[in-house]
C-alpha positions, 0 to 999 in steps of 0.5 A: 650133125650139120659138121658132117657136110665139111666130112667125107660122106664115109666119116660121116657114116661112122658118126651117123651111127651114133645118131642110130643109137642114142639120138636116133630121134634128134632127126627131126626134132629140136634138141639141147645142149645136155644132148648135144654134149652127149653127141659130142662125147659119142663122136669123140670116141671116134677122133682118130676116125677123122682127118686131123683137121676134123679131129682138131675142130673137133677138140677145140669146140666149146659150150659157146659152140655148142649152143651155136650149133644147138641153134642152128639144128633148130632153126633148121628144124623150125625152117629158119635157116634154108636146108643147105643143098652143097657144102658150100651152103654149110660153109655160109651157114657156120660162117653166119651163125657160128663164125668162131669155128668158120675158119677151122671148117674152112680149112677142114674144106682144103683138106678134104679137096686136096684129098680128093685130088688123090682118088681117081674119077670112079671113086670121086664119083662115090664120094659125090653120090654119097655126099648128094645122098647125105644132103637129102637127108638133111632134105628130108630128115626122116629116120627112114632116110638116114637108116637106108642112106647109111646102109647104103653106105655100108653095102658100098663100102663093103663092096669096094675093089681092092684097088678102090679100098687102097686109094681110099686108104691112101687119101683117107688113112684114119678114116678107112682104118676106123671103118675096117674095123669089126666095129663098123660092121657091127653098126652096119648090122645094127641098122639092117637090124632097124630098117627090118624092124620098120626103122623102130627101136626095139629091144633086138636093135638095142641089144645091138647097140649094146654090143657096140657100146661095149666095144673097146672105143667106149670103154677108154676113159677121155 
């Protein structure tokens, strides 16, 4: 999930849900690469979510990657690696320990700034205050935090302008269609849902999540 710090914060919401679901405890613990491969099959669900570049990385990452990623969520985890704080610090991190997809981030980065350029300073300021939320959960890595940072999400997107929905619309055309879907509302649900339940996995959270794997993203054969 270290990607989403190349992302704009609102995609990252969309793969932070899958993290709500099947990996909700992946937070602060190590993982494998059998999980890793089932994250990555959950976010390919959503490749059209993503800005073209995201989607071609996204495609192009092999077993080898993988397992670089693998490690460097444990080594994060472990305290090996120091928390990265900006995107920048992510670069640093991909370009260190996972170099064959540094470039790709790197251009991924360009384009997502030369989006940004596109936003007027009011919403840019949501965005900036979404990506310093992402990055304390990263910080902190509690489920709390990543439960309450993507509700934040929600209610701030769900609260957007008209004017402030079409700018994000015409710097992120993928991006706000996937989240203008019922889908989206349904995961915001999904977490209101686990953060009234004391953020646990319960059988009412899980029927949630149940409708959401149901949706017509999980039913297509890749």
């Amino acid at each position: 999930s270290m990607k989403c710090a190349i992302l704009a914060v609102a995609v990252c919401a969309v793969a932070s849900a899958t993290s709500i679901a099947g990996l909700y405890g992946a937070l602060n613990t190590n993982i494998t690469v059998e999980l890793a491969n089932q994250f990555k099959g959950i976010i390919a669900r959503f490749e059209d979510c993503f800005t073209p570049p995201i989607t071609a990385l996204l495609k192009k990452v092999n077993e080898k990657d993988l397992q670089a990623l693998v490690d460097v969520h444990n080594k994060l985890i472990a305290g090996e690696i120091p928390v990265p704080t900006s995107r920048a610090d992510g670069l640093a991190i991909f370009k260190q320990y996972v170099p064959s997809i540094y470039d790709d981030l790197v251009a991924a980065n360009d384009d997502f700034e030369a989006r940004l350029k596109k936003l007027t300073p009011e919403d840019l300021e949501k965005i900036y205050k979404m990506e310093s939320g992402y990055f304390g959960v990263l910080k902190t890595r509690t489920q709390e935090g990543l439960v309450d940072y993507y509700l934040g999400v929600c209610h701030n997107y769900q609260g957007l302008s008209t004017a402030s929905h079409d700018d994000f619309k015409a710097a992120f055309p993928e991006t706000v269609s996937c989240l203008d879907e019922d889908l989206y509302k349904q995961m915001c649900n999904a977490a209101e849902q686990l953060k009234a339940n004391n953020y646990k996995m319960d059988t009412k959270v899980m029927g949630l999540v149940g409708t959401i794997f149901q949706n017509k993203r999980f039913a297509k054969q890749n």
